[in-house]
Each structure stands twice: as structure tokens, then as C-alpha cells.
C-alpha positions as CSV (number, residue, x, y, z in Angstrom):
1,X,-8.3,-2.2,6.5
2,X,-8.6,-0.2,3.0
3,X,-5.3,1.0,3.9
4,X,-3.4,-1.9,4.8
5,X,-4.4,-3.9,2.0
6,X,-3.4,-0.9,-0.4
7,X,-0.2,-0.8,1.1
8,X,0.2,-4.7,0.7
9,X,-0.9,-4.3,-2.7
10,X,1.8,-1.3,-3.2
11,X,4.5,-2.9,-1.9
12,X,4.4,-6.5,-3.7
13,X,4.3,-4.2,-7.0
14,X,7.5,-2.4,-6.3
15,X,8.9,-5.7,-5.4
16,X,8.0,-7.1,-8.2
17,X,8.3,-4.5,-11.2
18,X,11.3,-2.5,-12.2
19,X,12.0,0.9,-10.9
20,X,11.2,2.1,-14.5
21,X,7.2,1.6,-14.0
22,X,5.4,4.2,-12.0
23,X,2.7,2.3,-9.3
24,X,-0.2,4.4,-8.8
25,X,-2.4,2.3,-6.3
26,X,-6.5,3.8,-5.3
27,X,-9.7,3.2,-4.2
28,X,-12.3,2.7,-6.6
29,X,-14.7,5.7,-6.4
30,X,-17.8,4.8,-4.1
31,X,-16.9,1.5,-2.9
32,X,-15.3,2.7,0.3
33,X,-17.0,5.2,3.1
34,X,-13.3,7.3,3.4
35,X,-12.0,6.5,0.1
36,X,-10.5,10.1,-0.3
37,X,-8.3,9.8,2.6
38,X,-7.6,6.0,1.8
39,X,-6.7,7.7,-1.3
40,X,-4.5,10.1,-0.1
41,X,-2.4,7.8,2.0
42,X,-1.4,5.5,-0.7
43,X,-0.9,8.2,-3.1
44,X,1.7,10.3,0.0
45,X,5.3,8.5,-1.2
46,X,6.1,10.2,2.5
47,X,3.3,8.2,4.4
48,X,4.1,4.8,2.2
49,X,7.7,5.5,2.8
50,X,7.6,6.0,6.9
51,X,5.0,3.2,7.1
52,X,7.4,0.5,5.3
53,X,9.7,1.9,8.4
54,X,7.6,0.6,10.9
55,X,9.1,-3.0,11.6
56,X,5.0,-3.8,12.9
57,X,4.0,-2.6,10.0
58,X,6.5,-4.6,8.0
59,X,6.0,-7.8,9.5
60,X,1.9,-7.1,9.0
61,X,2.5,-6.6,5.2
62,X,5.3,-9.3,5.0
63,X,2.5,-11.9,6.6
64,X,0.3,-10.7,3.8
65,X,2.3,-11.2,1.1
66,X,3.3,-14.5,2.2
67,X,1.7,-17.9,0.4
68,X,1.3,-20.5,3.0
């Protein structure tokens, strides 16, 4: 869930902010059981990148980013 909610928070950023502004999204240190690998995921452009490919995943992260 650490992940997804990462990823959510990654993607409304690059939405949002100009391609000039780097987003560096992470875990703060010793608030989640696997926050290394949490860690690593959001920080792999590769992983971010192929999971934004996913239409699942898409429509998961669109959902979140949605007011109702």
C-alpha cells in the first residue's frame, strides 16, 4: 500500500510541476516495516516508468487522484 500511495503521490507531482523540478518521493526512515525496498521502487525511474504502463495500475492511481 506504501507503494501505491508513493506512486500516487509521484505522479500528481509530475502532473502538476514543470519538467524543470526534480521529484524525489521516500519513505520516512522507521515508519514503514520494508521502507528500503518501498524506497527503492519509487526512486527506480524504470519501475515508475513501466508501472504508469500498466492501464490497472493507471486507472488505480487515476481513481486516487480523483476529488469526488
Amino acid at each position: 500500500m506504501a507503494t501505491l500511495i508513493g506512486l500516487c503521490i509521484r505522479v500528481r507531482l509530475l502532473r502538476s510541476l514543470p519538467d524543470r523540478f526534480k521529484v524525489d518521493i521516500g519513505v520516512t526512515p522507521g515508519s514503514h516495516a520494508s521502507e528500503d525496498a518501498v524506497n527503492k521502487q519509487l526512486a527506480d525511474k524504470e519501475r515508475v516508468a513501466a508501472a504508469m504502463e500498466n492501464s490497472h495500475l493507471i486507472k488505480v492511481v487515476n481513481q486516487c487522484l480523483t476529488i469526488n
